[in-house]
C-alpha positions in Angstrom: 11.8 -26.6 46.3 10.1 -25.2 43.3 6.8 -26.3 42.5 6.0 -27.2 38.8 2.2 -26.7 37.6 -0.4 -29.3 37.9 -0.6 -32.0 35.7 -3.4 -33.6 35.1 -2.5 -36.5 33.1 -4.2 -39.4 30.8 -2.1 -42.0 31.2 -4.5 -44.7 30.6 -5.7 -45.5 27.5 -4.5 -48.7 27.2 -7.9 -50.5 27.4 -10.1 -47.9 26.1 -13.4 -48.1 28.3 -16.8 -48.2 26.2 -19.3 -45.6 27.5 -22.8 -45.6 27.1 -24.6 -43.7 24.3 -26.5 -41.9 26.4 -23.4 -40.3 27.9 -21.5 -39.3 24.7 -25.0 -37.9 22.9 -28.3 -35.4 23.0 -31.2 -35.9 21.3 -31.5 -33.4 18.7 -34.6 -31.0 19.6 -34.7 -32.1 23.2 -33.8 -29.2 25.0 -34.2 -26.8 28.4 -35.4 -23.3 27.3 -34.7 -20.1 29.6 -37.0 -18.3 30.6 -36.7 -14.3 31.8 -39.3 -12.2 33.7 -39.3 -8.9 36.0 -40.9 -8.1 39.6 -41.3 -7.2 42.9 -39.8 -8.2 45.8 -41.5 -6.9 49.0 -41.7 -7.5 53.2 -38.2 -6.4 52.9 -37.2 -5.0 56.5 -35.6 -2.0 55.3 -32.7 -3.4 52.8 -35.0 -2.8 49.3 -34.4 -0.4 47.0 -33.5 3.7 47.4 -36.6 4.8 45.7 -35.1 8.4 44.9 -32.2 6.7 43.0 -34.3 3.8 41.1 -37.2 5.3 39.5 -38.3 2.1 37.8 -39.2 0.6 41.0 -41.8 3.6 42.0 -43.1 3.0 38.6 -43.6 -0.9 38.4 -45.0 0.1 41.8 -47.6 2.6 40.7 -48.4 -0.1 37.8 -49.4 -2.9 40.5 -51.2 -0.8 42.3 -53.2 1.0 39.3 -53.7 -2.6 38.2 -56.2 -2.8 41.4 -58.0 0.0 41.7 -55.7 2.0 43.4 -54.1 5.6 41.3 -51.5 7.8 43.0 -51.5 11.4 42.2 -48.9 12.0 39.3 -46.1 14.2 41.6 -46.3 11.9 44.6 -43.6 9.4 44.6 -43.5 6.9 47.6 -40.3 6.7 49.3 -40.6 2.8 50.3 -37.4 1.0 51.3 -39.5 -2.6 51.9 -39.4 -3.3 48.1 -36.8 -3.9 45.4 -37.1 -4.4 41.5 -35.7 -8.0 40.5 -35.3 -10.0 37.3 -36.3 -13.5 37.5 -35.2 -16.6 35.4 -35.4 -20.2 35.1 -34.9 -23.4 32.9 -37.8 -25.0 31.5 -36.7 -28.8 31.2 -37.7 -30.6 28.2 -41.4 -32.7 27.9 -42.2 -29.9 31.2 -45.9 -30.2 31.7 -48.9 -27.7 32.5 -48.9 -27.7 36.4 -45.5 -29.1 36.8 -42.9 -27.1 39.0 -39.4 -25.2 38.5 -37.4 -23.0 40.5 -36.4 -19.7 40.2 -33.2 -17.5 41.0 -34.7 -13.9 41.6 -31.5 -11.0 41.3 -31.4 -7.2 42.1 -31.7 -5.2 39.5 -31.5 -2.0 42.2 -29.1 -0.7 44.9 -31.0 -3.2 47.5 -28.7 -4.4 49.9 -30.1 -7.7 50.7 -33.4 -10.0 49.7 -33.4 -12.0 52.9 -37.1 -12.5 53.9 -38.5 -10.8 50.9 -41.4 -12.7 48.8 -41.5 -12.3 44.9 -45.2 -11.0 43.7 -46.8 -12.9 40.8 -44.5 -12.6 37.6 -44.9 -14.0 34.2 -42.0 -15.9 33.0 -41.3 -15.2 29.1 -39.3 -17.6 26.5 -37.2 -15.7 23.7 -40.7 -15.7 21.4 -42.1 -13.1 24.2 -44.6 -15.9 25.4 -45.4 -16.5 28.8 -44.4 -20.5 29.8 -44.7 -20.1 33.6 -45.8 -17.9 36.7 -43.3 -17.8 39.3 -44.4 -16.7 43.0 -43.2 -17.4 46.7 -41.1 -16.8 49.1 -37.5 -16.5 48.9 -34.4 -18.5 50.0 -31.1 -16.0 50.1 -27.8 -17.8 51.4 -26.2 -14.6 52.1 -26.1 -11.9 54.8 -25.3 -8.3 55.1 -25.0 -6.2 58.4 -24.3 -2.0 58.5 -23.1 0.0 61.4 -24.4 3.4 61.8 -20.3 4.5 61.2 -20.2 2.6 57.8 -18.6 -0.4 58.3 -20.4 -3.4 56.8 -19.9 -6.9 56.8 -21.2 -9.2 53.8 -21.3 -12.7 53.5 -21.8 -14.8 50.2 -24.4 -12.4 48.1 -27.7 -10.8 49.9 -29.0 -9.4 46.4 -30.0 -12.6 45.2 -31.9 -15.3 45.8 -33.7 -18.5 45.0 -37.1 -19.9 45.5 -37.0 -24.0 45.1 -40.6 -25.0 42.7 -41.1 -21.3 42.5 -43.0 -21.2 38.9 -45.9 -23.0 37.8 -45.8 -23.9 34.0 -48.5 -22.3 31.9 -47.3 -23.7 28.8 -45.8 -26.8 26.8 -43.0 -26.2 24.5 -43.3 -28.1 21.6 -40.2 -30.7 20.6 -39.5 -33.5 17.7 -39.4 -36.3 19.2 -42.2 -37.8 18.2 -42.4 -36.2 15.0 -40.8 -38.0 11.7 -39.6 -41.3 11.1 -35.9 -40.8 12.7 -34.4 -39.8 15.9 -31.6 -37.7 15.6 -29.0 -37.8 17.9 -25.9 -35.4 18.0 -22.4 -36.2 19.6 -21.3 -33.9 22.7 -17.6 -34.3 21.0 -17.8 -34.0 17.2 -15.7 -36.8 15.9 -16.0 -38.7 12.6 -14.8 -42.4 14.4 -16.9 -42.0 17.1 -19.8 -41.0 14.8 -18.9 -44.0 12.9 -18.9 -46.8 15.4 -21.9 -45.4 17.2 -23.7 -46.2 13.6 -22.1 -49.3 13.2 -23.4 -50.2 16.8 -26.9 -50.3 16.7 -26.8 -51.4 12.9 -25.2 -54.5 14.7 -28.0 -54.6 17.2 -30.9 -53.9 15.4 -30.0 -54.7 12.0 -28.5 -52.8 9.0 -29.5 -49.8 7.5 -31.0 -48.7 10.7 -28.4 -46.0 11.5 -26.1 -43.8 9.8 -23.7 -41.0 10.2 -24.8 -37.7 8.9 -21.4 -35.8 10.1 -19.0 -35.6 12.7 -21.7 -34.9 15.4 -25.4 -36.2 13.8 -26.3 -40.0 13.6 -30.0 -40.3 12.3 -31.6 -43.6 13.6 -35.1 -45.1 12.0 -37.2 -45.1 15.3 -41.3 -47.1 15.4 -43.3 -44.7 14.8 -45.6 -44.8 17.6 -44.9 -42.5 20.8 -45.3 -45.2 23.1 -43.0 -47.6 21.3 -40.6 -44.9 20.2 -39.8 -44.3 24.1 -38.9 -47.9 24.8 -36.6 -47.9 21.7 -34.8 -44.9 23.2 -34.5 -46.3 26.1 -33.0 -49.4 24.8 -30.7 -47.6 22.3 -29.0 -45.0 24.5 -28.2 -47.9 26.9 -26.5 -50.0 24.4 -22.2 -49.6 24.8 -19.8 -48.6 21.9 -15.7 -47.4 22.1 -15.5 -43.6 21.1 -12.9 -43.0 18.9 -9.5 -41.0 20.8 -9.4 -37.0 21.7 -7.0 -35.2 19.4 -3.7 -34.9 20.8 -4.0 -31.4 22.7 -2.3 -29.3 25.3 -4.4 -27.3 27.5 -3.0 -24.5 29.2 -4.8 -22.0 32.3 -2.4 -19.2 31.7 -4.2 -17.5 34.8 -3.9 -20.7 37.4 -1.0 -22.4 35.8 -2.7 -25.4 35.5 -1.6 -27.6 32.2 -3.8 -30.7 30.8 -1.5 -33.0 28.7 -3.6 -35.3 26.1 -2.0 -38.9 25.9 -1.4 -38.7 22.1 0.8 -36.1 22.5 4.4 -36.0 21.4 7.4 -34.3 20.5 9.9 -34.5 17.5 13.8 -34.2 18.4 14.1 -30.4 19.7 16.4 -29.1 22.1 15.5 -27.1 25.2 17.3 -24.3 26.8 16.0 -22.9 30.1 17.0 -20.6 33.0 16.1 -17.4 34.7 18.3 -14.3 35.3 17.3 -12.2 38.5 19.0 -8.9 38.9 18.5 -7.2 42.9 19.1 -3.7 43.7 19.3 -2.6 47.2 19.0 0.6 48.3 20.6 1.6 51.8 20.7 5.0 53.0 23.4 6.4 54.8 24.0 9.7 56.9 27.9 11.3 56.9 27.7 13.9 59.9 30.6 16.4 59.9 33.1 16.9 63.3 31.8 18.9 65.8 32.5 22.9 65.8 33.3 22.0 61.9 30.4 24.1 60.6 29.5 21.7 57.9 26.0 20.0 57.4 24.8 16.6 57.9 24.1 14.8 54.4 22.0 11.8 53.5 23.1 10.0 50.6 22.0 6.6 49.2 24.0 3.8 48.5 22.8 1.1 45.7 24.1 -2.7 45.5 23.2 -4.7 41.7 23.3 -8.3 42.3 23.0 -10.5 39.4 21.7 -14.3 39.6 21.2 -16.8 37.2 20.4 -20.4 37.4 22.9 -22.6 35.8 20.2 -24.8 34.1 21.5 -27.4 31.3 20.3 -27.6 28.1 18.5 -31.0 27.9 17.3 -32.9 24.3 13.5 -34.6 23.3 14.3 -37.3 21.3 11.9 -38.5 18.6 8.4 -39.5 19.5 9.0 -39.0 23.3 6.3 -40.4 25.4 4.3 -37.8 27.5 5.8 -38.9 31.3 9.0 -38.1 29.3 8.3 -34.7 29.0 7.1 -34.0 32.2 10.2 -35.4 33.5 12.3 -33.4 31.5 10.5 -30.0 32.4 10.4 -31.2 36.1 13.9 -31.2 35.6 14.7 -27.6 34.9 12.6 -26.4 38.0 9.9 -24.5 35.3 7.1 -22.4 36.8 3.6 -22.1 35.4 4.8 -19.0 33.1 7.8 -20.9 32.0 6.3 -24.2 31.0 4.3 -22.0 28.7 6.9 -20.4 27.2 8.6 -23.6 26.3 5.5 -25.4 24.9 4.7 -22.4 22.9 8.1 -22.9 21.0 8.0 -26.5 21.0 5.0 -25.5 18.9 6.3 -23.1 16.8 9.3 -24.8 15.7 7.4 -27.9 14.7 8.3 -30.4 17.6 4.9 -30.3 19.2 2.5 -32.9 17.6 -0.5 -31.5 19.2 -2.7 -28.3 19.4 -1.8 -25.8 21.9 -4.7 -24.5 23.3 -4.2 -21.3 26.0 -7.2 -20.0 28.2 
């Protein structure tokens, strides 16, 4: 039995469901930021970094040490395996405050093989403006495990070279945002749309009056907001509460070219076309075969290889979309016709190209 690809099909639009605005939008300027630094790992038991092949280590090493006190003679270079050179970053939530938390997820950057039971040294954590926003410290937490026998055989699980270290960074610094700043709050649509944009508007115009909202563009709705911080939090918090109907997803096909999965929008439809589809294998088979001459003959044994071409092809019918088909029609009709993952592409792509797709074919 052949297997078609999976379908993942919306069916279901009959009722559309309202949604919350605070599901369908972001507040414009209320972001995360990322945050980078580099360190130190060390207490390693053996599993940090080969000094002689990772120079930078010995170096940020002589640097932390010069830092208090201690100088190492310029030709000697310590040959310490309990240490490893790792980048660290985070996410700094928006409105984070002095003193407040985040975690960390401390990586490599060496040939260490594992940073199970190391602890990360004090590192400053910068923000793309080369400011420092938090110091991250602690111990780590590494979900994975590698073991080495003496005869090279080695056995990993999950990934030893990195790491995590929960409430790892303390911030240092606020990031500055816009929400309190101006007389509107902005929001922007996570799915640009002009009806959605529209009847988000027209919603809280409804609610709180006219002339309160409007629609900038397909993704920005500017709404008047009190000015006063306090106040201004309570009216968000009213706002993205309050429930609208977006407006419908273009009609799209979705295709995973490398796991054959296909996502079929429900506006979807196809124009009268007609399909053709089948699939020609051709076998050859190889068998080899040894003539031996008669005894006291004098001749020589021979090898010689025999080859067998067998040629199969499905006998798949031709089957016709008529106008404005519904989408379960189509799947029916390719289900028909046995298609694989590779096939069902082929056939949408010239569905598309001779006009009798009415959607966008979109292939990852």
């Amino acid at each position: 039995m052949r297997l078609l690809s999976i379908f993942l099909l919306f069916l279901l639009p009959l009722a559309a469901q309202a949604e919350r605005i605070k599901d369908l939008t972001e507040i414009q300027g209320v972001r995360s930021n990322q945050l980078v630094g580099y360190g130190l790992v060390v207490g390693l038991d053996g599993t940090g970094d080969q000094t002689a092949q990772t120079p930078f280590t010995v170096q940020s090493l002589k640097s932390m040490l010069a830092q208090y006190g201690i100088t190492l003679p310029a030709n000697v270079n310590p040959q310490v395996k309990n240490i490893a050179a790792v980048s660290i970053h985070a996410e700094l939530p928006p409105f984070a405050k002095i003193g407040q938390k985040i975690d960390v997820t401390v990586s490599s950057l060496g040939n260490a093989k594992s940073l199970r039971g190391g602890s990360l040294l004090m590192t400053p954590l910068k923000g793309a403006d080369g400011r420092i926003y938090a110091i991250a410290q602690g111990n780590l937490v590494v979900g994975g495990l590698g073991v080495e026998g003496q005869d090279g055989s080695r056995v990993t699980i999950n990934i030893p070279s990195a790491g995590r270290i929960p409430n790892g960074a303390t911030v240092e610094k606020e990031v500055q945002n816009p929400f309190a700043l101006g007389d509107y709050i902005t929001l922007n649509l996570k799915r640009p749309d002009f009806t959605t944009a529209k009847r988000l508007s027209d919603t809280i115009n409804r609610v709180l009056g006219p002339d309160n909202a409007f629609a900038q563009d397909s993704v920005t709705v500017k709404i008047r907001a009190p000015q006063d911080v306090s106040q201004r939090v309570g009216f968000m918090s009213f706002v993205e509460n309050l429930e609208f109907q977006p407006g419908e997803a273009p009609a799209r096909v979705i295709v995973n070219s490398r796991t054959g999965t296909v996502v079929i929008g429900n506006r979807v439809r196809v124009y009268p076309a007609a399909v053709s589809h089948g699939n020609m294998t051709v076998t050859i088979t190889n068998t080899n075969q040894v003539s031996q001459p008669e005894p006291l003959s004098g001749g020589e044994t021979v090898q010689t290889v025999q080859s067998q071409v067998e040629v199969t092809q499905d006998n798949n019918r031709m089957f016709l979309f008529n106008a404005g088909v519904t989408l379960d029609e189509i799947v029916r009709a390719v289900n028909q016709v046995g298609a694989s993952p590779g096939d069902l592409v082929a056939i949408l792509e010239s569905l598309k190209q001779v006009g009798a797709l009415s959607a966008e074919l979109i292939i990852i």
